[in-house]
MITORLUM-500853 format. One record per residue (C-alpha): residue in three letters; z, x, y. Coordinates in steps of 0.25 Angstrom, whole numbers, plus 2048, in hexadecimal, padded with zeros to 3 digits. Example, Ala and Ser with C-alpha at 12.3 -4.5 7.8 and 13.67 -1.06 7.14 Angstrom:
BEGIN
ALA81F8317EE
SER81D8377FC
//
This chain:
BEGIN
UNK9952E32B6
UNK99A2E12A8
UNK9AA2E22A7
UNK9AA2EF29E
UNK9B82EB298
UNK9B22DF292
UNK9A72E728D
UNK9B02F2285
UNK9BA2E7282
UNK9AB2E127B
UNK9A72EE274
UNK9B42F4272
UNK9B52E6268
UNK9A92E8260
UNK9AD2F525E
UNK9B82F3256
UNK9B72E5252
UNK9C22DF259
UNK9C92DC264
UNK9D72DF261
UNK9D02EE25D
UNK9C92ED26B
UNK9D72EB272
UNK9DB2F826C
UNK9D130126F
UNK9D02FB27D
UNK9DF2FA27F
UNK9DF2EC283
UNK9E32E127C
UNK9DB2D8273
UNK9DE2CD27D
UNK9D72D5288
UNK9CC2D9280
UNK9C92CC27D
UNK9C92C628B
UNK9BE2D2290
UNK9B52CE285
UNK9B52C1288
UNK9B42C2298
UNK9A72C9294
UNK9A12C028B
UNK9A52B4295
UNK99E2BD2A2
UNK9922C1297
UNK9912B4292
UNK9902B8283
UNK9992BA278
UNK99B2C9277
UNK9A52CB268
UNK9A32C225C
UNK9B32C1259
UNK9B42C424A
UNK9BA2CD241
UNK9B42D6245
UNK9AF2D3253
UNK9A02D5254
UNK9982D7263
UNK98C2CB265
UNK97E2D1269
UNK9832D1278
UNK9902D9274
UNK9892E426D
UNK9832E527A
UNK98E2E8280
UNK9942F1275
UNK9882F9277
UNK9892F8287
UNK9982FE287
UNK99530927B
UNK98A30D287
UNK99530D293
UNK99E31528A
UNK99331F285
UNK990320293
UNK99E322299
UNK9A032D28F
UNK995336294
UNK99B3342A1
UNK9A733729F
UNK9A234729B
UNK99F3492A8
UNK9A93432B0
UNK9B73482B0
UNK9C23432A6
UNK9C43332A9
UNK9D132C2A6
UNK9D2325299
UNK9CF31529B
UNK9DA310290
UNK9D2303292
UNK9C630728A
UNK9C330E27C
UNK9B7319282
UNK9B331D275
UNK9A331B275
UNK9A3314267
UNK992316263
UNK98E30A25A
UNK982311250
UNK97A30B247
UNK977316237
UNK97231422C
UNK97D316222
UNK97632321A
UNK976329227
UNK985327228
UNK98832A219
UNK98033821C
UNK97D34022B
UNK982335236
UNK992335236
UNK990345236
UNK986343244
UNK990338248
UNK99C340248
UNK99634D250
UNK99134225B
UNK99F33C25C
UNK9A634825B
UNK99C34E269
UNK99D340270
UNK9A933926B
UNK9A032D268
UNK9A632225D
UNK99D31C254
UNK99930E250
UNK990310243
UNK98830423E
UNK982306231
UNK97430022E
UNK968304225
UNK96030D22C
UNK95430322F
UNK95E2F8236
UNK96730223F
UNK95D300248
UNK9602F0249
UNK96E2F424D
UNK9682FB259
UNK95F2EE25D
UNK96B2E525B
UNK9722EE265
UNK97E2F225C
UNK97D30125C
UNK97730C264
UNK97231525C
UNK96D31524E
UNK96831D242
UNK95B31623E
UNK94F317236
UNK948310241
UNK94031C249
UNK93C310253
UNK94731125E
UNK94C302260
UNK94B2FE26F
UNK953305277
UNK95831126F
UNK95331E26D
UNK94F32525F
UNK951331258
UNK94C33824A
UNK95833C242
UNK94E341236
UNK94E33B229
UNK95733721C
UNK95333A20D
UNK957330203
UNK9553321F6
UNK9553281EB
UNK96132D1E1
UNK9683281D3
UNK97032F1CA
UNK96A3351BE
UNK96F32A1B4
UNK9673201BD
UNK95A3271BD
UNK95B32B1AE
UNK95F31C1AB
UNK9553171B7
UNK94831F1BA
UNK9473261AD
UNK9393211AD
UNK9373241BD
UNK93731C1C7
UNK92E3111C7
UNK92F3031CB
UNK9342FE1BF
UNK93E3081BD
UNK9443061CB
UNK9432F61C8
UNK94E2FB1BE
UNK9573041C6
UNK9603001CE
UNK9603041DD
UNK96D3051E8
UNK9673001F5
UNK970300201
UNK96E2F3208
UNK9662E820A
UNK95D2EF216
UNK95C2FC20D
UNK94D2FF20A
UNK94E30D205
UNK94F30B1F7
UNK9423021F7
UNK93C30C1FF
UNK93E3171F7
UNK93930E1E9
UNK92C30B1F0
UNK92B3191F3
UNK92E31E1E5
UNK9253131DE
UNK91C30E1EA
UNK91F3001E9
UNK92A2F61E9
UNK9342F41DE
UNK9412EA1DD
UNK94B2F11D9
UNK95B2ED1D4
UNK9642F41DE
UNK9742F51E3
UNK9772F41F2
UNK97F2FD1F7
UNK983301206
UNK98730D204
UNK98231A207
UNK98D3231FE
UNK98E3181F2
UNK97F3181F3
UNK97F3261EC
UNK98B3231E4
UNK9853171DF
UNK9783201DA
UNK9833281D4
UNK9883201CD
UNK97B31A1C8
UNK97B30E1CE
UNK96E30F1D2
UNK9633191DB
UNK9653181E9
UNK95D31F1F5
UNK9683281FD
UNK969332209
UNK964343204
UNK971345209
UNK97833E202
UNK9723421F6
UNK9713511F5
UNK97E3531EB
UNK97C3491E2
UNK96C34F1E1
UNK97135B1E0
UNK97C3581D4
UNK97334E1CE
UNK97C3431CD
UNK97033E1D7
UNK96133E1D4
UNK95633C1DD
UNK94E3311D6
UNK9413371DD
UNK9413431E5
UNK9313411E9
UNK9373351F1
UNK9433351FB
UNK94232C207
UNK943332215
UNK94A32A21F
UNK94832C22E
UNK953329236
UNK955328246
UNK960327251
UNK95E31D25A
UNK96731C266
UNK966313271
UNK95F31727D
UNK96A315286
UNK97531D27F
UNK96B32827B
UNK971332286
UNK97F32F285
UNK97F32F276
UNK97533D275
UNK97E34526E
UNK98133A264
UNK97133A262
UNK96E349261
UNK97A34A257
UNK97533E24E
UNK96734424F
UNK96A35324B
UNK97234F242
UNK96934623A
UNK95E35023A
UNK96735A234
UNK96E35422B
UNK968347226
UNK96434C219
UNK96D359216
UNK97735920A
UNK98435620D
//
């Protein structure tokens, strides 16, 4: 059996990056966090923590990050139905959940689903933000345990779940059109007006174009990772962007937005995945994500 002091001292690293921050919260010294980590990389074999600024978990150490998260969910449930145990000092017994969102769905519905499940469960979360179509690699690469996807494919392992879908719209402030699209959009108009994509893995913008005009066309564009500044960019007629319904329903309704075609928003679907062996401990998590997803994805706000 694996020496479960050396595994917290390992997870309780990552967590926070250090191992001065592990001392703390396991109320030990730096020293003694230190020598369990490395008496279970020597019995392992492997190095566990790349030492850095901050510290990072190799492949194997993520697997043992995930390993106590699963202990500690697993004690929690237990412990509701045993009488009240004795605090262990030596421990932090928080069950931190690393996630995997896509960052509209934590500029929009997500933090309000995330705070009713930690409020009923107690839960912390570790929130790792992706696009939509990549979340799914964190689950593969074993860094998270459950993730908002556009991926209805479950990953190996992991179980899925419909939360509905998100509108986007493609928006730009009046000025922009008039100056813009006074002509329609076409290809050599858009060739012309400048776009705000996200990042270098965001395909929305594209697809909507080809949507609109039916083929490809090049376009000069901003990057900007920024859900909020992606509207305030459009404001500001920086350029036209594709952003969340609901995010969007005041400045529609003011017209300091203008939808540049209404016959054309893009439907996203998204889905939960959480990982097989944490479904039942984690299933209020789950139910609260999904109901609230469904209800809310696309309401103003």
């Amino acid at each position: 059996m694996l020496d479960y002091g050396g595994l917290q001292a390992v997870a309780m690293v990552v967590r926070t990056g250090s191992f001065e921050k592990a001392a703390q919260k396991l109320s030990v010294t730096p020293s003694a966090v230190s020598q369990r980590v490395k008496a279970l990389e020597e019995r392992l074999g492997t190095i566990l923590i790349v030492r850095g600024q901050p510290c990072t978990a190799t492949s194997e150490g993520e697997l043992i990050c995930r390993h106590v998260e699963q202990v500690l969910m697993l004690e929690h449930d237990l412990s509701a139905a045993l009488p009240p145990l004795p605090p262990n000092r030596d421990s932090e017994d928080r069950v931190t959940i690393p996630l995997a969102v896509n960052s509209d769905s934590l500029a929009t519905w997500f933090l309000s689903a995330a705070a009713g499940a930690s409020f009923s469960t107690g839960y912390l979360f570790d929130v790792i933000v992706d696009d939509q179509d990549h979340t799914t690699d964190i689950l593969k690469a074993g860094r998270a345990i459950g993730a908002v996807t556009a991926q209805p494919e479950p990953v190996a392992g992991f179980k899925t779940f419909s939360l509905g879908a998100m509108t986007y719209l493609a928006t730009a402030s009046p000025a922009f059109r008039q100056r813009y699209f006074s002509n329609g959009l076409t290809k050599e108009t858009l060739q012309k007006a400048p776009g705000i994509v996200f990042n270098r893995k965001d395909s929305l913008q594209d697809i909507w174009v080809r949507k609109v005009t039916g083929q490809q066309v090049a376009f000069p564009n901003h990057w900007l990772p920024s859900s909020h500044a992606f509207i305030d960019a459009c404001l500001l007629g920086l350029g036209w962007g594709m952003s969340p319904l609901y995010l969007l329903h005041h400045h529609l309704a003011n017209g300091t937005l203008v939808d540049l075609a209404p016959a054309h928003p893009i439907d996203v679907p998204l889905y939960w995945q959480i990982k097989s062996s944490a479904a039942t401990p984690l299933k209020v998590l789950t139910e609260t994500i999904v109901a609230y997803a469904r209800s809310n994805m696309n309401r103003p706000f």
